[in-house]
Z-matrix of the N, CA and C atoms (Angstrom, degrees):
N
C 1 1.436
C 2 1.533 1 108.11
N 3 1.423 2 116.28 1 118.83
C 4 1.565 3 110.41 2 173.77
C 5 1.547 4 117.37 3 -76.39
N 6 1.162 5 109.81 4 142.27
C 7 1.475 6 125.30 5 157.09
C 8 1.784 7 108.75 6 -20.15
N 9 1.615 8 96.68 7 143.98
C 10 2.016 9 87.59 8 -171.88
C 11 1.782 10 84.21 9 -112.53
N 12 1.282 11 98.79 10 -173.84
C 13 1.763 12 101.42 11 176.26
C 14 1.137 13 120.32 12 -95.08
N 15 1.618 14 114.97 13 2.41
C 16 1.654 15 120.78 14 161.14
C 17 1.373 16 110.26 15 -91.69
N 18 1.426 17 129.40 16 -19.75
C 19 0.920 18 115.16 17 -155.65
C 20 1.755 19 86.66 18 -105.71
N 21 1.426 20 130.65 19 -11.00
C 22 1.649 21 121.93 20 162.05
C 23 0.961 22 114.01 21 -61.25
N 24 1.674 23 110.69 22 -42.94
C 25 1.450 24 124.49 23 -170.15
C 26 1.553 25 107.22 24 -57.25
N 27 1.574 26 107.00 25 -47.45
C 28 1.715 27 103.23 26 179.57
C 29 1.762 28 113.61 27 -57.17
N 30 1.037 29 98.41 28 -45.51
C 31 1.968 30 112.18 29 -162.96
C 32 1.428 31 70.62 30 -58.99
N 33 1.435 32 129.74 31 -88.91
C 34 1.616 33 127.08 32 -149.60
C 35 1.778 34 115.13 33 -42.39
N 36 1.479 35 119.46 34 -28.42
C 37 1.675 36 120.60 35 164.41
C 38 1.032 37 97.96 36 -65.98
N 39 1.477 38 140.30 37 -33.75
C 40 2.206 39 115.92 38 -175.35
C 41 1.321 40 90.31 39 -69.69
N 42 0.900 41 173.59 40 93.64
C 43 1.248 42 167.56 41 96.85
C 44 1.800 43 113.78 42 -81.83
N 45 1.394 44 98.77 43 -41.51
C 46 1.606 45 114.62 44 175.56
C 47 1.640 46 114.84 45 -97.12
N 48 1.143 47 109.06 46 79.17
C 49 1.862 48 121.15 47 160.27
C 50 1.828 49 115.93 48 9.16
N 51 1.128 50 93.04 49 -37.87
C 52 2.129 51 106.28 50 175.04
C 53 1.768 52 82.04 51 -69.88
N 54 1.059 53 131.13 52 -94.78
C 55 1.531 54 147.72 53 176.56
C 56 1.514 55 114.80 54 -0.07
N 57 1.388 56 97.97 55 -55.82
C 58 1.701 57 104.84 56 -177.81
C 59 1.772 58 110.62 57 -112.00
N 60 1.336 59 132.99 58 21.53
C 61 1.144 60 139.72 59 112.53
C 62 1.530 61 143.84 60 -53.42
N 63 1.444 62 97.06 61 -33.74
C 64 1.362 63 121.26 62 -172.47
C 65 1.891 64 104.25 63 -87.60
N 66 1.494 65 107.81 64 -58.20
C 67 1.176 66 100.21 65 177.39
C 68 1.833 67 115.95 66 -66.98
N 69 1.282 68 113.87 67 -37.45
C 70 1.532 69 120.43 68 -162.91
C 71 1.706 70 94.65 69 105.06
N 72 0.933 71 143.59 70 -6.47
C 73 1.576 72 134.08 71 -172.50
C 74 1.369 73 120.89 72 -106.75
N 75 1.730 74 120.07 73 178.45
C 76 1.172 75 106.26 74 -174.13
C 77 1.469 76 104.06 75 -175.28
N 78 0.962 77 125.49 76 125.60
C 79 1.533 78 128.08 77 168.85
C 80 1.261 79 145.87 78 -67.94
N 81 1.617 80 115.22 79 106.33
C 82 1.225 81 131.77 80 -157.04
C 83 1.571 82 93.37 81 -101.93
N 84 1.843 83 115.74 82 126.55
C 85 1.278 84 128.23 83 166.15
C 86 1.234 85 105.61 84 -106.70
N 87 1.648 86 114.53 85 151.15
C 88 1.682 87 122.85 86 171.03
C 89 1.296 88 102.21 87 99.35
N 90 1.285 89 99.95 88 137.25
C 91 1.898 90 112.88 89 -177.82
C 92 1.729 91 99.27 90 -71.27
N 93 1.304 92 106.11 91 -47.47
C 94 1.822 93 104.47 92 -178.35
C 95 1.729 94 109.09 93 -54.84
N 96 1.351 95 109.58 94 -51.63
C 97 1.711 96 97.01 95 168.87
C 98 0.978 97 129.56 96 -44.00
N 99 1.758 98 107.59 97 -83.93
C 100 1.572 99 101.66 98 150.48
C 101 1.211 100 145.64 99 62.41
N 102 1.362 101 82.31 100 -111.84
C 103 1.742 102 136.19 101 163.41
C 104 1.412 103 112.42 102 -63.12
N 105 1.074 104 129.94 103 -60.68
C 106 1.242 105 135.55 104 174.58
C 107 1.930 106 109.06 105 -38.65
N 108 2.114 107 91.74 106 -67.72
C 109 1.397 108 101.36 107 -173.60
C 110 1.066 109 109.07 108 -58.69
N 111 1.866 110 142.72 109 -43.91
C 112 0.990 111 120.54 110 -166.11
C 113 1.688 112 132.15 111 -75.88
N 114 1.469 113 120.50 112 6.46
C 115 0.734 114 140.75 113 140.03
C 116 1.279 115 146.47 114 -62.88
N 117 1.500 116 107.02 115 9.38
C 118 1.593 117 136.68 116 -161.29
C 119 1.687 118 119.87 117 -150.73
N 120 1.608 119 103.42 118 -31.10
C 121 1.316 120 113.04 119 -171.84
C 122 1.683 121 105.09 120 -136.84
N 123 1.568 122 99.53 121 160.63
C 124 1.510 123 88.03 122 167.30
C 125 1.599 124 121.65 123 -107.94
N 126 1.256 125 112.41 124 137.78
C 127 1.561 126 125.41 125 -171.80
C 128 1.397 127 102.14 126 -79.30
N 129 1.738 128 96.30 127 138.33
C 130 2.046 129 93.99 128 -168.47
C 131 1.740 130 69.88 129 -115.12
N 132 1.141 131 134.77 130 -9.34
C 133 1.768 132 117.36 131 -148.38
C 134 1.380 133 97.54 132 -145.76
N 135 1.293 134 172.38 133 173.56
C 136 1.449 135 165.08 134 63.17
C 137 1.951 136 103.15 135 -78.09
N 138 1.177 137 104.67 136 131.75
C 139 1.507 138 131.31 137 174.65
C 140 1.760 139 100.52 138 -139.90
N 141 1.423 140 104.83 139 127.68
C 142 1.230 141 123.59 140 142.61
C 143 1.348 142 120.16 141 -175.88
N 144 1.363 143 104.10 142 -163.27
C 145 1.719 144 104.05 143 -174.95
C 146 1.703 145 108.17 144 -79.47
N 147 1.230 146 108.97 145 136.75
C 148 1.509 147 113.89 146 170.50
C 149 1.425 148 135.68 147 -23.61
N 150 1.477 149 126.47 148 -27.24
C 151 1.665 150 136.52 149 -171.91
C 152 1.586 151 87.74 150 -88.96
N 153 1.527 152 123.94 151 -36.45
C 154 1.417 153 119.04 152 -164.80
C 155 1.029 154 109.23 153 -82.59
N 156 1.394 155 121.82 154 -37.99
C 157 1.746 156 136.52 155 178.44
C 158 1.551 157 88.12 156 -35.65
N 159 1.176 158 106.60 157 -88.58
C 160 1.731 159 119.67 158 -170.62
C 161 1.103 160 110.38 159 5.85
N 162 1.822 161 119.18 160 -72.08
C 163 1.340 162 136.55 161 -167.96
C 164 1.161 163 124.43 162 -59.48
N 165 0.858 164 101.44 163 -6.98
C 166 1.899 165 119.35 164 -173.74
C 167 1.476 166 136.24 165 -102.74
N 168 1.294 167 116.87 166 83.10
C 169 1.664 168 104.75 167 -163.38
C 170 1.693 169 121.40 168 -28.00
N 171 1.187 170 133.87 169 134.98
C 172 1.324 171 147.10 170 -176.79
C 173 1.565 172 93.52 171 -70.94
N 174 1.488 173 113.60 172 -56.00
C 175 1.619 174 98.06 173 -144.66
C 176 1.693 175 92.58 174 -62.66
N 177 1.327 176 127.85 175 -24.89
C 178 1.907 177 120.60 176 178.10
C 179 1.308 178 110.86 177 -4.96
N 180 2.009 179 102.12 178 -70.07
C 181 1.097 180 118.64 179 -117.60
C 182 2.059 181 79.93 180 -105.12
N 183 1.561 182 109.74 181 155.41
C 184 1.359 183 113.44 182 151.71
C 185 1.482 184 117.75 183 -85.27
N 186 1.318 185 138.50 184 -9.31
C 187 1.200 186 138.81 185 -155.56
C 188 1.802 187 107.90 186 -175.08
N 189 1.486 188 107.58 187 88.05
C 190 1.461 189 107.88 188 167.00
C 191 1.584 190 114.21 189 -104.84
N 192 1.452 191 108.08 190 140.89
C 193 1.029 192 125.94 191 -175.59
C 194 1.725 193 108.14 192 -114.10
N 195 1.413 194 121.52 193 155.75
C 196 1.542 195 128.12 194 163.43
C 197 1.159 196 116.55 195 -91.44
N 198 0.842 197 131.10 196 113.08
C 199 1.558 198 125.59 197 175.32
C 200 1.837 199 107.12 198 -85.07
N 201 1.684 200 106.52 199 159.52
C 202 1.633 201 86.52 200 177.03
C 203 1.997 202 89.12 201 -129.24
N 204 1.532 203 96.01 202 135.09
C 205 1.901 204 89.40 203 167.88
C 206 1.344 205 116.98 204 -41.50
């Protein structure tokens, strides 16, 4: 499922501290983070490219997406 243009639009507001106060969320980059966080936190969102998806337990996330380069 690709990324929609509300849902870029959301990822691109965590960027601004008002954004990810407001929601409670926050954007974690890198498969090693990740990995790390989802073992610590709960995932409302996972996006990435398909080879990385793989590595990543499914049940984490409520909502994985494919991203394409």
């Amino acid at each position: 499922m690709p990324l929609s243009k509300n849902r870029i639009k959301q990822i691109r507001s965590l960027s601004e501290k008002k954004y990810r106060s407001e929601h409670g969320t926050f954007v974690a980059e890198g498969k090693k983070l990740v990995l790390d966080l989802l073992g610590n936190c709960r995932c409302q969102f996972l996006a990435g490219l398909p080879d990385i998806l793989q590595e990543i337990p499914r049940l984490s996330a409520e909502e994985m997406v494919e991203a394409t380069p």
